[in-house]
Z-matrix of the N, CA and C atoms (Angstrom, degrees):
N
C 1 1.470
C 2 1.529 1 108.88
N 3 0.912 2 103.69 1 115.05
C 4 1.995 3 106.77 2 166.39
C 5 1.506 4 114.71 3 -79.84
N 6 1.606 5 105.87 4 179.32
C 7 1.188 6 134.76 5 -168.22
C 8 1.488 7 95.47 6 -44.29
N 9 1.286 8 116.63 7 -71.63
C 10 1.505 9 136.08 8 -149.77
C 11 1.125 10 98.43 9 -57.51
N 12 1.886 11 120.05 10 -59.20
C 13 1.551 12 117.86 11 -150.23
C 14 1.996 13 88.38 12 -75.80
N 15 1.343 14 121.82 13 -9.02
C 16 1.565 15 95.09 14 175.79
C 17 1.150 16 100.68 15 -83.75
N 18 1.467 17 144.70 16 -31.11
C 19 1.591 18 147.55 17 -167.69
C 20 1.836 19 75.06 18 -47.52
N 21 1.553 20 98.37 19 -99.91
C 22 1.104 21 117.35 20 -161.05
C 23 1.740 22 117.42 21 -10.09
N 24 1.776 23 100.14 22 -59.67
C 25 1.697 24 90.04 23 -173.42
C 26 1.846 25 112.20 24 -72.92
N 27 1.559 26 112.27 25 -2.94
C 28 1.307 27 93.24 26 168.59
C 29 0.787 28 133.89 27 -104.12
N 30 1.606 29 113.68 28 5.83
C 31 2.013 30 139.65 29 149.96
C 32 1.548 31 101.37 30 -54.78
N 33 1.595 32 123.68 31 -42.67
C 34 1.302 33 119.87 32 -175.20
C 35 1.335 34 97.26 33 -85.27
N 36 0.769 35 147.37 34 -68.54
C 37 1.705 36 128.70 35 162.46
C 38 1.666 37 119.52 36 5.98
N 39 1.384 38 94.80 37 -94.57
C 40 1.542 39 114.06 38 -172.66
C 41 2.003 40 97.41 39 -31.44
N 42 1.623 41 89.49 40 -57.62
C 43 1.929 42 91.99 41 -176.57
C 44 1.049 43 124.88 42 -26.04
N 45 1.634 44 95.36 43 -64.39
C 46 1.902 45 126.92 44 178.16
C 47 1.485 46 98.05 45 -48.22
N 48 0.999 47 143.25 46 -53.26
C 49 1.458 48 155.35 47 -171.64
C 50 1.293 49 109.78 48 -60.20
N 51 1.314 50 117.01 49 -39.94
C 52 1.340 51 113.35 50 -162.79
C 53 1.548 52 103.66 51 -104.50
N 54 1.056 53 107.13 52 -40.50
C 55 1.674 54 106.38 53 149.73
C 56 1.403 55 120.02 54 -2.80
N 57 1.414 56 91.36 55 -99.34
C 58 1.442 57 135.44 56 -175.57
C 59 2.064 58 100.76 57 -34.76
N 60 1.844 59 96.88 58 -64.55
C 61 1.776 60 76.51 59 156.81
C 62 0.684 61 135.39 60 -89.57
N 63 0.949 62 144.07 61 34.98
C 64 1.919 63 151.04 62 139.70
C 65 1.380 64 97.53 63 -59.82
N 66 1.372 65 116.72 64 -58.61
C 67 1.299 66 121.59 65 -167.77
C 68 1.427 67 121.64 66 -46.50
N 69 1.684 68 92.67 67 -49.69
C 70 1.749 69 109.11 68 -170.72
C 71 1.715 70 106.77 69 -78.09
N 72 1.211 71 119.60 70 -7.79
C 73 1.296 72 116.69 71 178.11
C 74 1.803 73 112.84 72 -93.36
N 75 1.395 74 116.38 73 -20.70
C 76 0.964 75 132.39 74 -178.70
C 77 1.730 76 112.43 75 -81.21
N 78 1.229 77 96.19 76 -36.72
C 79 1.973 78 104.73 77 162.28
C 80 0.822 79 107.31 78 -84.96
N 81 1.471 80 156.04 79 1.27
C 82 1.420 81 139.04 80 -169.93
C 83 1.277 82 111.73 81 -77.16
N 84 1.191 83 137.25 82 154.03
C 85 1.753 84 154.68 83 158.67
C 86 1.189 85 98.09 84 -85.03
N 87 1.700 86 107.57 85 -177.01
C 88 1.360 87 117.99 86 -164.96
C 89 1.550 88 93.43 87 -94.99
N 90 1.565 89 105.36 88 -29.40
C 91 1.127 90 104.77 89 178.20
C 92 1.518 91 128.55 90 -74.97
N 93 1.520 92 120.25 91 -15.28
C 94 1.280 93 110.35 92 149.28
C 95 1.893 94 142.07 93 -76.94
N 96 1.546 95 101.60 94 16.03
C 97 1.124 96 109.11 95 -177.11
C 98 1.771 97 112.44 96 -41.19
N 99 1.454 98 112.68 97 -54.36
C 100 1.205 99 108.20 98 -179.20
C 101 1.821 100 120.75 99 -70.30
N 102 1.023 101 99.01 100 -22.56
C 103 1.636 102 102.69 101 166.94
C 104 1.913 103 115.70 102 -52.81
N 105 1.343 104 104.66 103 -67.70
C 106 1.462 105 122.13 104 141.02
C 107 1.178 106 131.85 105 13.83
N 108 1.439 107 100.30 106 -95.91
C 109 1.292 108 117.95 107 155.41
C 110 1.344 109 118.91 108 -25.29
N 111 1.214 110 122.53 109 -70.45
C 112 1.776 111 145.93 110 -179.25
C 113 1.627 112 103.49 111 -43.51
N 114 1.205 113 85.79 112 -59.06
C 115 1.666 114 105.20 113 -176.31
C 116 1.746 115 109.74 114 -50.85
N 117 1.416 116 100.18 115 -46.65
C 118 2.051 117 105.26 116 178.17
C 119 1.060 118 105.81 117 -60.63
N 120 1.482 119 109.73 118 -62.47
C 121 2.050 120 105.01 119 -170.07
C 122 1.319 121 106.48 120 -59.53
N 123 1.195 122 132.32 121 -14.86
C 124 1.328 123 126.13 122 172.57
C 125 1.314 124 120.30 123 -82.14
N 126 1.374 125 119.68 124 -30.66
C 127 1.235 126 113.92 125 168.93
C 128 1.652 127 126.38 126 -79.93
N 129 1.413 128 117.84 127 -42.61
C 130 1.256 129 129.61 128 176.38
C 131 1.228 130 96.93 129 -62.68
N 132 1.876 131 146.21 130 -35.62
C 133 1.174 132 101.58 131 166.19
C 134 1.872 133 117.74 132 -86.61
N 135 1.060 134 105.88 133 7.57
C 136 1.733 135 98.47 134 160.82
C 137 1.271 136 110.08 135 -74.18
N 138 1.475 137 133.67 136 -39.37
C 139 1.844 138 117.55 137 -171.62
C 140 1.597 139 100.58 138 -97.13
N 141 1.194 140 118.69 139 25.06
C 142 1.760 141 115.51 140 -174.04
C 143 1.696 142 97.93 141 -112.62
């Protein structure tokens, strides 16, 4: 595997990732606000 094809699958990564919270923010209740929360700082430090 070269340079590029890892760029690439960890561009499809980050996507898949960011997806996914789009998703979970779009199901959320009011009552998962604090879940949420948990859920962001966890992700922003996964794509940081």
């Amino acid at each position: 595997m070269n340079y590029t094809d890892f760029e690439e699958r960890s561009a499809v990564r980050k996507t898949e990732r960011l997806r996914v919270s789009d998703q979970a923010i779009t199901d959320l209740s009011a009552g998962d606000q604090l879940l949420f929360e948990r859920f962001g700082q966890a992700g922003e430090r996964t794509l940081h």
